[in-house]
C-alpha atoms as an extended CHARMM CRD file, in Angstrom:
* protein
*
       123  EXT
         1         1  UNK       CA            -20.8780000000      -35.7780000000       35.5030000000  PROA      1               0.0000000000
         2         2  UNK       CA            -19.2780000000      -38.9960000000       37.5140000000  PROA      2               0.0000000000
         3         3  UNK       CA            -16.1910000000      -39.8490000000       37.1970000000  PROA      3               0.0000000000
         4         4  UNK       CA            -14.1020000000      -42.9540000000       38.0790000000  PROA      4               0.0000000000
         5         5  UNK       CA            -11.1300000000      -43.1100000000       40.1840000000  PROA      5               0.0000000000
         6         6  UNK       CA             -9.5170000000      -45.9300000000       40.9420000000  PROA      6               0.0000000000
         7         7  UNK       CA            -12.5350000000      -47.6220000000       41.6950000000  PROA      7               0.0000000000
         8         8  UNK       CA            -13.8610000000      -45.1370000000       43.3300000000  PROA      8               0.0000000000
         9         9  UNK       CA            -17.2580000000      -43.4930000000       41.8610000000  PROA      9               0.0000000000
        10        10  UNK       CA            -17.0340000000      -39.5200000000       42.5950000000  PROA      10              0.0000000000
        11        11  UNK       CA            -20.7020000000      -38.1780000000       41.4840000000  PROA      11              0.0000000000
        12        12  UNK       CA            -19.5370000000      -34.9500000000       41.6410000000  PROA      12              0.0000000000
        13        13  UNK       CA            -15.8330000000      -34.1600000000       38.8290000000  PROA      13              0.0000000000
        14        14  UNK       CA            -16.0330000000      -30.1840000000       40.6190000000  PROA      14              0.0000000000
        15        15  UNK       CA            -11.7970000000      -29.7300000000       40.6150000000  PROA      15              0.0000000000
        16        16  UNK       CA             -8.7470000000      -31.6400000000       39.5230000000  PROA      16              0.0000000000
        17        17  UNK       CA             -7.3190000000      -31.8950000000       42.3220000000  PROA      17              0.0000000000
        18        18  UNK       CA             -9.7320000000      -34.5210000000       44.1300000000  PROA      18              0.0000000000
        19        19  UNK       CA             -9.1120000000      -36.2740000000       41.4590000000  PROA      19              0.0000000000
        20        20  UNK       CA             -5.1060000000      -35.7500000000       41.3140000000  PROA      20              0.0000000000
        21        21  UNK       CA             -5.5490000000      -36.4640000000       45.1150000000  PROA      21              0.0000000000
        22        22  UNK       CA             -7.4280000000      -39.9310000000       44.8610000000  PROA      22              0.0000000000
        23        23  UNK       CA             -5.1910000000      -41.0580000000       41.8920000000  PROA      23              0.0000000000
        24        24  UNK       CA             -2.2520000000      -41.1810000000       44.5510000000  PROA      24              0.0000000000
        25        25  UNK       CA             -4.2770000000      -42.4310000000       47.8460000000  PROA      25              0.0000000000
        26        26  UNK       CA             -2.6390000000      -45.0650000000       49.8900000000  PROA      26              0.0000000000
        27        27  UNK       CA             -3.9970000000      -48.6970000000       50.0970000000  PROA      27              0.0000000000
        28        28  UNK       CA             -6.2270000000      -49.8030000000       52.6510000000  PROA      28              0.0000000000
        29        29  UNK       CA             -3.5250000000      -52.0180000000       54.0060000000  PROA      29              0.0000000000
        30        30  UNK       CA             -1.5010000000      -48.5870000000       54.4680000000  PROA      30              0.0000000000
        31        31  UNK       CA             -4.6340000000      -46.8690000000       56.3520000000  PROA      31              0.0000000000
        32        32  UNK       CA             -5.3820000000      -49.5770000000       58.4300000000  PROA      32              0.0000000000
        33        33  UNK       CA             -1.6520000000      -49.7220000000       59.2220000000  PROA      33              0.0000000000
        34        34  UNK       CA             -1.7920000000      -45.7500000000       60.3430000000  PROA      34              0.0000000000
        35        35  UNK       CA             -4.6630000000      -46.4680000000       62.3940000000  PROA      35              0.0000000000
        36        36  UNK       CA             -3.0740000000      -48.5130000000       64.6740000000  PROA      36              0.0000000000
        37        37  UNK       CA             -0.4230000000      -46.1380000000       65.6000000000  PROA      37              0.0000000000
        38        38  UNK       CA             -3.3330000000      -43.5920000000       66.3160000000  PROA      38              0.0000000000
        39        39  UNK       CA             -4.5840000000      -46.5040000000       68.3640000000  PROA      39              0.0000000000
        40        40  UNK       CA             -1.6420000000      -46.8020000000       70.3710000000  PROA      40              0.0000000000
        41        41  UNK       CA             -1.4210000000      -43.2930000000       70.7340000000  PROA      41              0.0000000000
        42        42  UNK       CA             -4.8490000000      -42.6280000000       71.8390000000  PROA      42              0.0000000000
        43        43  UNK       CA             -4.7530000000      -44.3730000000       74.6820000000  PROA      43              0.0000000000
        44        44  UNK       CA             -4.4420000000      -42.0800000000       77.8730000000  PROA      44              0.0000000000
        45        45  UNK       CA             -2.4000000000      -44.2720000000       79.4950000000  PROA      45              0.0000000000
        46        46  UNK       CA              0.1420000000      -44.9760000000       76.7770000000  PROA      46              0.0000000000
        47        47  UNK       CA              0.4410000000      -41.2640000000       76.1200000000  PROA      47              0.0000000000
        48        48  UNK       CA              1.5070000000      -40.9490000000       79.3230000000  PROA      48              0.0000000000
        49        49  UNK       CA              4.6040000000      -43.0340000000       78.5370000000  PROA      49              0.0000000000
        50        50  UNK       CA              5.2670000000      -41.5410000000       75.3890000000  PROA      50              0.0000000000
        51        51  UNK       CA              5.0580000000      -38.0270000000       76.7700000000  PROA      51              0.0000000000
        52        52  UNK       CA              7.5250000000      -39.2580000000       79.1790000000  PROA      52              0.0000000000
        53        53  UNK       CA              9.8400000000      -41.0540000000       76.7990000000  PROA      53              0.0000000000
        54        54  UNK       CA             10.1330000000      -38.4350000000       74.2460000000  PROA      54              0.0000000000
        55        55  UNK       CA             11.6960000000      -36.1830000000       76.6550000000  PROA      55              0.0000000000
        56        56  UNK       CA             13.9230000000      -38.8920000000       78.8160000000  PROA      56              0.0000000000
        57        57  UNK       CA             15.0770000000      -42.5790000000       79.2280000000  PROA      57              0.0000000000
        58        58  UNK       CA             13.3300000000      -43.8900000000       82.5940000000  PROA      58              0.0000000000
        59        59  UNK       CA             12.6590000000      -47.3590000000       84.1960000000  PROA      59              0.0000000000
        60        60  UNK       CA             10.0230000000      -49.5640000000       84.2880000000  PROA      60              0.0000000000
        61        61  UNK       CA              9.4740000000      -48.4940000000       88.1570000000  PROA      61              0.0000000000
        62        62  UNK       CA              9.6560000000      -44.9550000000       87.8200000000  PROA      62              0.0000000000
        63        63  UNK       CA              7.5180000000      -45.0540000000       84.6560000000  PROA      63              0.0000000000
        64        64  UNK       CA              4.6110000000      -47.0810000000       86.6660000000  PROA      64              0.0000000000
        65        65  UNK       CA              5.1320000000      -44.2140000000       88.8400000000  PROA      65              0.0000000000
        66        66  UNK       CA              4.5080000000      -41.4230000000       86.7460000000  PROA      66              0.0000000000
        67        67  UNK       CA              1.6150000000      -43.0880000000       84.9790000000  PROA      67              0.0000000000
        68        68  UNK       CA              0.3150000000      -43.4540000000       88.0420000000  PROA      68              0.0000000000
        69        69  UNK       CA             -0.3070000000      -47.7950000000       87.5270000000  PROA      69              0.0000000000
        70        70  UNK       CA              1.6110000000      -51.2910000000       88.3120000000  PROA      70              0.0000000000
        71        71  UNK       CA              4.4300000000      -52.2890000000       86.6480000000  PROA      71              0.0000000000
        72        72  UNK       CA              3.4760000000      -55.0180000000       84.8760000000  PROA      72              0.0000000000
        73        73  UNK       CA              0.5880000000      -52.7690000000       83.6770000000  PROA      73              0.0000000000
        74        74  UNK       CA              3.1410000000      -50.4730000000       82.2080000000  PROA      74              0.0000000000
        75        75  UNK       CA              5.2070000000      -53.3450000000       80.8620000000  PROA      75              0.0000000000
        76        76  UNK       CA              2.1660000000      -54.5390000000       78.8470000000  PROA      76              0.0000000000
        77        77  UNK       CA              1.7830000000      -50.8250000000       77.6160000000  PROA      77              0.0000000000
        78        78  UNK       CA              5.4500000000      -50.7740000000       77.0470000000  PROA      78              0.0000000000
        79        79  UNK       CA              5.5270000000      -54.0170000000       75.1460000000  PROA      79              0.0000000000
        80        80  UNK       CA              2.9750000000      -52.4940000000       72.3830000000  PROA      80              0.0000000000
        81        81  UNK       CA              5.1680000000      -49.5660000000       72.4180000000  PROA      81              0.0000000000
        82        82  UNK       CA              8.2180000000      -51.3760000000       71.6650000000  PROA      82              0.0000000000
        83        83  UNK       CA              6.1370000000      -53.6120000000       69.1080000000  PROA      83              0.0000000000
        84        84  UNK       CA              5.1370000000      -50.6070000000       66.7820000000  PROA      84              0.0000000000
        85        85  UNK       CA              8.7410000000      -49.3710000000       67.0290000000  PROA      85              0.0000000000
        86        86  UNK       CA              7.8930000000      -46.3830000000       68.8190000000  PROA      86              0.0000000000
        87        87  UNK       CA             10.2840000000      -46.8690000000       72.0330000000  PROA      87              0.0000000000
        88        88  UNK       CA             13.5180000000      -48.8520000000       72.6190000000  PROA      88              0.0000000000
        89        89  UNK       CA             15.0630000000      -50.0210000000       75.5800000000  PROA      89              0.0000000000
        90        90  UNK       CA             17.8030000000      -51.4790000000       76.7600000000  PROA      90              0.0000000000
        91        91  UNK       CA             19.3120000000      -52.9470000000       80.0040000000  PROA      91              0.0000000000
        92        92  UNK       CA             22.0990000000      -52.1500000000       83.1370000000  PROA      92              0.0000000000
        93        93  UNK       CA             22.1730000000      -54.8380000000       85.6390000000  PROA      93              0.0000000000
        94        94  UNK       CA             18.8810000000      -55.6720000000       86.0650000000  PROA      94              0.0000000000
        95        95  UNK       CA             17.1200000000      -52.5240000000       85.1650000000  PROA      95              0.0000000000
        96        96  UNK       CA             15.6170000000      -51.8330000000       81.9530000000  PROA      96              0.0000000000
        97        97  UNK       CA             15.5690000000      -48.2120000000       80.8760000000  PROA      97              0.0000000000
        98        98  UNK       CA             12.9970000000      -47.3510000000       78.0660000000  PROA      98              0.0000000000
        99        99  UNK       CA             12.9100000000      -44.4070000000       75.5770000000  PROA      99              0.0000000000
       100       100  UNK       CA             11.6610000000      -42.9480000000       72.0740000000  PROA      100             0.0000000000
       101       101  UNK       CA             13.0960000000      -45.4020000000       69.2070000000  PROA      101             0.0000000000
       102       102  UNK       CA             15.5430000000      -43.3900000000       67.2800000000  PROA      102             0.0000000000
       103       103  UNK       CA             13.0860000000      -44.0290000000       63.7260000000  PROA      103             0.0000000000
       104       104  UNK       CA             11.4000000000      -41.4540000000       61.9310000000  PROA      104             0.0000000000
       105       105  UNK       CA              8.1220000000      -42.6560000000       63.0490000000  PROA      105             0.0000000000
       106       106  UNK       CA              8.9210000000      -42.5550000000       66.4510000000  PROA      106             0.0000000000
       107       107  UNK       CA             10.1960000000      -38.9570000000       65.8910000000  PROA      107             0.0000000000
       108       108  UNK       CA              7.0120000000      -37.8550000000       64.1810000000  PROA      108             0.0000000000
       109       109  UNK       CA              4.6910000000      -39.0790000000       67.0950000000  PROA      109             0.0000000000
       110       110  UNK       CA              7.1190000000      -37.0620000000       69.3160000000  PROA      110             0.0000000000
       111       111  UNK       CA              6.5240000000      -33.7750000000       67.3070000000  PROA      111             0.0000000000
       112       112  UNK       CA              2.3320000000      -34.5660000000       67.6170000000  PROA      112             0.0000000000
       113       113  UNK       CA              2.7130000000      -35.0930000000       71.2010000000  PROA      113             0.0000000000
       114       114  UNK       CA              4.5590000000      -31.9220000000       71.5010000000  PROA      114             0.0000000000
       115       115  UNK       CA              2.5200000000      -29.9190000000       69.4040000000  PROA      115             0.0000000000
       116       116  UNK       CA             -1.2670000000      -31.6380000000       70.7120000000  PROA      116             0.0000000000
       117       117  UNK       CA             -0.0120000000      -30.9470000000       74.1980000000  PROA      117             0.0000000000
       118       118  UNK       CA              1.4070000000      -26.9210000000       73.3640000000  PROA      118             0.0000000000
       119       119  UNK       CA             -2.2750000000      -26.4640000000       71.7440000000  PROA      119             0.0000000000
       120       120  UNK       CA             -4.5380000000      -27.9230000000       75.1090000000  PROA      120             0.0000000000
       121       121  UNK       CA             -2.2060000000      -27.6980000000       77.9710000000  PROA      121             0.0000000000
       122       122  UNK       CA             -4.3070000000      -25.8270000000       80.2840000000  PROA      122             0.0000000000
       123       123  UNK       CA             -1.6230000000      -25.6620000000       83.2360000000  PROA      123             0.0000000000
């Protein structure tokens, strides 16, 4: 027997709670949204940074050096960072430190990094 969920044709009513589950699913606006923190997060070189920001406040300079890349490629990294919300920074003299925004977002990605990297770190 189908059934129709908001707008969405199941041919197969087996259990409530596919259907509880659909009534409540997020917009595509929202999963698109979600996506592009993924996005930023998949990148190799921008987990770098986060890996590094979760667990200190550091330069420009001295990130480029960890990551291994120029500054200004870091700074363009850092930019989409600070875009999504996922790192602050702020400024002494003429140094800019960076680290993980203080937002529950930002928080969250830090507990995935954590946890991804306890379950494949192969030291």
């Amino acid at each position: 027997m189908k059934k129709v969920i908001n707008g969405i044709e199941l041919p197969h009513a087996h259990n409530d709670a596919t259907v509880k589950l659909l009534q409540e699913r997020p917009d595509a606006e929202t999963f698109t949204e979600v996506s592009g923190v993924f996005a930023l997060i998949s990148d190799a070189t921008r987990l770098k940074i986060l890996w590094l920001l979760c667990h200190t406040e550091e330069c420009v300079i001295n990130i480029a050096a960890a990551a291994e890349m120029s500054s200004p490629a870091v700074s363009h990294h850092l930019r989409l960072l600070r875009q999504a919300g996922l790192i602050k920074s702020h400024k002494e003299g003429k140094e800019v430190y960076y680290t993980l925004a203080d937002s529950e977002e930002a928080q969250l990605v830090h507990t995935i990094i954590d946890a991804t990297f306890d379950m494949n770190c192969r030291k």
